[in-house]
Structures are given as C-alpha cells and as structure tokens.
C-alpha positions in Angstrom: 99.9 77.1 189.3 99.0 80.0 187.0 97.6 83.3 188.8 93.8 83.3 188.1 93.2 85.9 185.6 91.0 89.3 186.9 87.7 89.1 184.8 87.6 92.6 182.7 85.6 95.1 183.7 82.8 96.4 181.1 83.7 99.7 180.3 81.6 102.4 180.6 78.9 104.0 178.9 80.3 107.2 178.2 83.5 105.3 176.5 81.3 103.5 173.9 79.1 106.3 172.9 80.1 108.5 169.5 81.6 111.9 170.0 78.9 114.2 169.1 76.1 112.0 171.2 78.9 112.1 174.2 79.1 115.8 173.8 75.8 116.3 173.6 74.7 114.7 177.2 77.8 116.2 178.8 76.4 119.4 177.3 73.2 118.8 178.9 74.0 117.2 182.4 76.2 120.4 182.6 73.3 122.5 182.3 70.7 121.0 184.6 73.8 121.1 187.0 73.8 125.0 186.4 70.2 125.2 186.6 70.2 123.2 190.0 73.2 125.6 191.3 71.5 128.8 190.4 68.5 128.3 191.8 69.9 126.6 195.0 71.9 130.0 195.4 68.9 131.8 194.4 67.2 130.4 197.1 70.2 131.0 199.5 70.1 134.7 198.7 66.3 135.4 198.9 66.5 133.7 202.5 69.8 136.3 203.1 68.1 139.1 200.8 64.4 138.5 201.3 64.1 139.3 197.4 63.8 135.4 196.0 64.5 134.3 192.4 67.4 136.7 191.7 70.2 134.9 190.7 73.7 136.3 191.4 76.0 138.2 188.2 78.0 135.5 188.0 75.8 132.7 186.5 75.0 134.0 183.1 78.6 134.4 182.6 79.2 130.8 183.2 76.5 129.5 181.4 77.6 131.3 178.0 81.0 130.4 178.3 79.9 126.7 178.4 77.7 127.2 175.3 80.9 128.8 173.7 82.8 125.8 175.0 80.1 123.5 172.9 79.7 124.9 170.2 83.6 124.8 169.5 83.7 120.9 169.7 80.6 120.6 167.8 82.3 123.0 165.0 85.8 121.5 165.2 84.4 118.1 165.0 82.3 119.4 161.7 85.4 121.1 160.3 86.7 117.5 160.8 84.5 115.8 159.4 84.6 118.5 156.5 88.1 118.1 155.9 87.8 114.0 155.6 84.9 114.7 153.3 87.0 117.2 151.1 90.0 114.9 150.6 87.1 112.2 149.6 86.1 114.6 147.1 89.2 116.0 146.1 90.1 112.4 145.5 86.9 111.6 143.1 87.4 114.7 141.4 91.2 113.9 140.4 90.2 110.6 139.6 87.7 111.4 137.5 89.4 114.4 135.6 92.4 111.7 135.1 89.5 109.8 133.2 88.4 112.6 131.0 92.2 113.4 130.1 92.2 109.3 128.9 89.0 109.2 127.4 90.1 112.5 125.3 93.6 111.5 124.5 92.0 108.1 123.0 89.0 109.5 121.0 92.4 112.0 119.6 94.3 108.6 118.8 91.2 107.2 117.2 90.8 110.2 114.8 94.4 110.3 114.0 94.0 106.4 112.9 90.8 107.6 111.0 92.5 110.1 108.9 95.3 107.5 108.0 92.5 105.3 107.1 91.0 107.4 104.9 94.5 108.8 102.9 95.4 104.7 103.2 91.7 104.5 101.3 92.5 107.0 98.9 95.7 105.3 97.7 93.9 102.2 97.4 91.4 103.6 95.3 94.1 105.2 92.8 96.0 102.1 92.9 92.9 100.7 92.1 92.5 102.6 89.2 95.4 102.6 87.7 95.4 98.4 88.0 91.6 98.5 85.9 93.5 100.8 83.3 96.5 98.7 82.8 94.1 95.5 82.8 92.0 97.2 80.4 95.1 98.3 78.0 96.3 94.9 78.4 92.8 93.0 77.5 92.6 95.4 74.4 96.3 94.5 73.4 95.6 90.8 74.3 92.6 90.7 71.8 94.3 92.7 69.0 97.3 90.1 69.1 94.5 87.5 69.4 93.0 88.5 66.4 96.3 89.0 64.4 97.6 85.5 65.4 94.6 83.6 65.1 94.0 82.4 68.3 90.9 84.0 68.7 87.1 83.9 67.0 86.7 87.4 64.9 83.5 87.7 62.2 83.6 90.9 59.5 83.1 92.0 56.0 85.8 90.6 53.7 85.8 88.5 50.8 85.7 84.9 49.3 88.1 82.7 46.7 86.8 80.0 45.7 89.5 77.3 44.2 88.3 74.0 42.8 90.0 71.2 40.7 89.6 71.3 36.5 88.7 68.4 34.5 90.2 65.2 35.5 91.4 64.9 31.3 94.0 67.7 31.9 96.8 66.8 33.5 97.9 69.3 36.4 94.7 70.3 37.4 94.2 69.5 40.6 94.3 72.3 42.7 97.5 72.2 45.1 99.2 73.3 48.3 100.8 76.2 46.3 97.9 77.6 44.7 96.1 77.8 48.3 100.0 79.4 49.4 99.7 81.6 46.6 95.9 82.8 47.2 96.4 83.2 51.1 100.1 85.1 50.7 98.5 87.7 48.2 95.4 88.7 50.4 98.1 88.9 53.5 99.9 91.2 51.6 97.0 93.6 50.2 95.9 93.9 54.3 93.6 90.8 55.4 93.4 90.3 58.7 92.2 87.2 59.4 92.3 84.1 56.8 90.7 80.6 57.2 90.7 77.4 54.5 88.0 75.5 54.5 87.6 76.5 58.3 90.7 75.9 59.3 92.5 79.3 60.7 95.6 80.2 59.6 98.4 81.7 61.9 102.2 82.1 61.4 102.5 78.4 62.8 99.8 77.0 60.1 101.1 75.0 57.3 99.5 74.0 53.8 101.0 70.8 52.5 100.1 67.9 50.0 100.3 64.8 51.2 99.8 62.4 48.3 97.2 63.7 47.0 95.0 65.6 49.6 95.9 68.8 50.8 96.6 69.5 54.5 96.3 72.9 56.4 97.1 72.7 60.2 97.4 68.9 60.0 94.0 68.5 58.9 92.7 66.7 55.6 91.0 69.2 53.2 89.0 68.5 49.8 87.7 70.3 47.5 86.0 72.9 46.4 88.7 74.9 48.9 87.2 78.1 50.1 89.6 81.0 51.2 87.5 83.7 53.1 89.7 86.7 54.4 88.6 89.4 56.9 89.7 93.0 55.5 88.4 95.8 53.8 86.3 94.7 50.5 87.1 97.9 48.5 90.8 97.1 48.3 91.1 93.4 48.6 88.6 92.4 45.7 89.6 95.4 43.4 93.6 94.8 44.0 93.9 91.4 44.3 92.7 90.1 41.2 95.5 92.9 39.7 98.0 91.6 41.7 100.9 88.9 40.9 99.0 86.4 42.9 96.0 87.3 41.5 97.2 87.0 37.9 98.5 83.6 38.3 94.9 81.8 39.4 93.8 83.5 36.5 96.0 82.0 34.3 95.7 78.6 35.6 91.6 78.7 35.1 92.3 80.2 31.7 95.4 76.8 31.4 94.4 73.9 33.5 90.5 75.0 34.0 91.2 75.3 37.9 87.7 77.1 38.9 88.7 80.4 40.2 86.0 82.5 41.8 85.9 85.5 44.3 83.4 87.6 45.6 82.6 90.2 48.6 80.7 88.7 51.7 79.3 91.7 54.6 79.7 89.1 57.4 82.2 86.5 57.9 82.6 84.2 60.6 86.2 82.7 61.7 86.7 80.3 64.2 90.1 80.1 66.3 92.9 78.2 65.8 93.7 75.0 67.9 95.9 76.1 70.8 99.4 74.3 70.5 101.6 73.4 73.4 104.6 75.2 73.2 107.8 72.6 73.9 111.0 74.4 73.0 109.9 77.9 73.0 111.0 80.0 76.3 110.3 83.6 77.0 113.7 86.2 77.0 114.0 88.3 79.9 115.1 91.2 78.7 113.0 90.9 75.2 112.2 94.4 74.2 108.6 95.0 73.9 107.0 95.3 70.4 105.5 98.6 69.2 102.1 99.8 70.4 99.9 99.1 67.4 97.2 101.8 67.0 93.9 101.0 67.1 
C-alpha cells in the first residue's frame, strides 16, 4: 500500500508578499517593537529614577541604524530595478539606432538608383534624337528617290507636248512608239523630273511599245491625241527643247507627215504614281555601296 501523502502546508503570508510591501511591514513592526521597548524601559527607569519618560542613550542609536538598514534595501532594490530598466532601454535605443542606420542606408541606395535613372534618361533622350534625325534624313531621301523613280504623286510647273496623228491620206502619219521615245528622252535629258503619257508615269521600268496599231506605255492602251506633260523648270525646257535634236525631229515630222506637234508652259501639273510592281528576280547585295547623297 502506498504511504498516504502529507497535505502541503499553505505557506505563509510573508513568503507571498512582494519585496518592497515585505520590507515595508518588517520596517514597521520593527518600529512599534522599538517604541514598545523604549517606553517599557522608560517606565522601568522612572520607577528606578523617579524622572519618567526619559528614555535611555541607547535607543536612538538603534532606531537610526534600522532606518539606515531600510533605506539600503529600499535603494538597492531601486538601483535594481534601475539597472533592469536601463538594459530595457539600452536595448530600444540600439534597436532603434539599428533602424535609422537601415532606413538611411536605403533612402542612399534609392538616390544612387535615381541618378542612374536620370543619366539612363538622358541617353535615351539622345538616342532618341539621333533615331528622329536619321528617320527624318531617311524620309527626305525616301521621297526624293520617290519622286525620281516615279513611285510617288509630285504636282509643279513644267510643260506640255502635245502629239497627235496627221491626215489619214499620208502614209506614216500615225504617231508612234518612237516619237513618244523621242519626245520623253529629250525632256529627260534637258532636266525634267517627272514625265507622264497620257497619265501614265514613266520610271526606268516603263516601256512605250506599239502593239499593232495602238500604242502601249506601262502595259496600258493609249490613243490619241498623246499628251507628254514634264515636271522641270519652264525657262529651260520649253526654250531648249524645241532647239534640241529631239526637238527638231517633231518638227520636221509636222512640217512632213502633218503629225500635230504642240508645246506649251503649264504653272501647275499634277502626276499620279506609278503602279507598284512585284519584284521576282531582283535581290538586294549585301555589301552594295551606297549611292551618293544627292543635294537638295
């Protein structure tokens, strides 16, 4: 059988009271203890002495030595308590210092990766530039080679040749692929810049052929009358041209055959494009040098 078990005492008051209260009754049951001693031994001696309430030398002595005594627990247990509270403190203060330090070394990091920002910017923005001038140059040069080629709308001043066929009684009359070839190569040469028959734009892949007896330019059936208009300056294409070789001969075949020949100056022509065509055998060389600049 197992021993029955002693019931645990309570403990006692005095154990489960805090420090300073503890020390605080101690402090004061010692001193009604005091005060009951002195004035039991001031009674003692004014029955010896006759002379009552004079209590003997030694009493005061006691009494401040046990106020002495008190106040050193009461100040250790503050110096203590002081202590815990400073390392609390120091504690916050480190922590807290630790967090400046972080916060400061991340607002630095944050300015550094604004000024590379802002030079990152700045190249972007000359790059930027540059790209718009190249475009530009290369629009401009796109249009001029436009216009040269053909493949692109263009109106101006320039001038008009009108060819149309003689009288049907003269034989050779008719006006022909080579007398449109010989009209168009003369203004090209004396500076034209854009030419169009009838409408149809010519470019260095136009040709003007007879087929039977219409006249073709860029695959497309012409008739007469056959108007060549030319884009160029009017001063030097109407004055030279009708001196030139080319010239000459339409003269000579109105004067022969009766071909109406006729030219005049016009302040605004209109050209259209010429039709796109699909390119099949034609590829681009790699290392092609590039053509001259043209001026403007």
């Amino acid at each position: 059988m197992p021993e029955p078990v002693a019931p645990e005492r309570p403990l006692p008051d005095r154990v489960r009271l805090p420090l300073l209260t503890l020390i605080t009754q101690q402090s004061l049951d010692e001193d009604y203890l005091h005060a009951a001693e002195r004035r039991a031994l001031a009674a003692r001696a004014a029955g010896r002495t006759g002379t009552p309430g004079v209590p003997p030398r030694s009493a005061p002595h006691r009494t401040a030595a046990l106020v002495v005594a008190a106040f050193g627990v009461l100040a250790t247990t503050a110096f203590v308590q002081t202590s815990r509270n400073e390392d609390v403190d120091a504690s916050s203060r480190a922590t807290l210092v630790r967090r400046v330090t972080d916060e400061r070394e991340r607002v630095a990091g944050l300015q550094d990766r604004i000024v590379g920002l802002r030079e990152r910017n700045t190249q972007l923005e000359d790059q930027l530039t540059q790209a718009r001038s190249t475009y530009e140059g290369l629009v401009t040069r796109l249009r001029r080679v436009q216009t040269r080629t053909g493949f692109v709308a263009v109106s101006g001043p320039g001038v008009v040749i009108t060819l149309d066929d003689g009288p049907p009684e003269i034989s050779g009359s008719d006006v022909s692929d080579q007398d449109l070839r010989v009209a168009a190569n003369g203004l090209w040469r004396l500076g034209a810049e854009a030419i169009a028959i009838n409408g149809q734009r010519l470019t260095a892949l136009s040709a003007i052929r007879t087929s039977g007896l219409v006249v073709r330019v860029n695959k497309v059936n012409l008739s007469p009358p056959y108007r060549v208009e030319a884009i160029g300056d009017t001063d030097v294409l109407q004055a030279r041209f009708q001196d030139s070789p080319e010239g000459l001969r339409l003269l000579r075949l109105e004067s022969e055959l009766g071909i109406a020949f006729d030219m005049s100056n016009d302040d605004s022509l209109e050209l259209p494009a010429a039709r796109l065509r699909e390119l099949r055998s034609v590829e681009p060389l790699e290392d092609a040098p590039r053509p001259p600049e043209e001026a403007p």
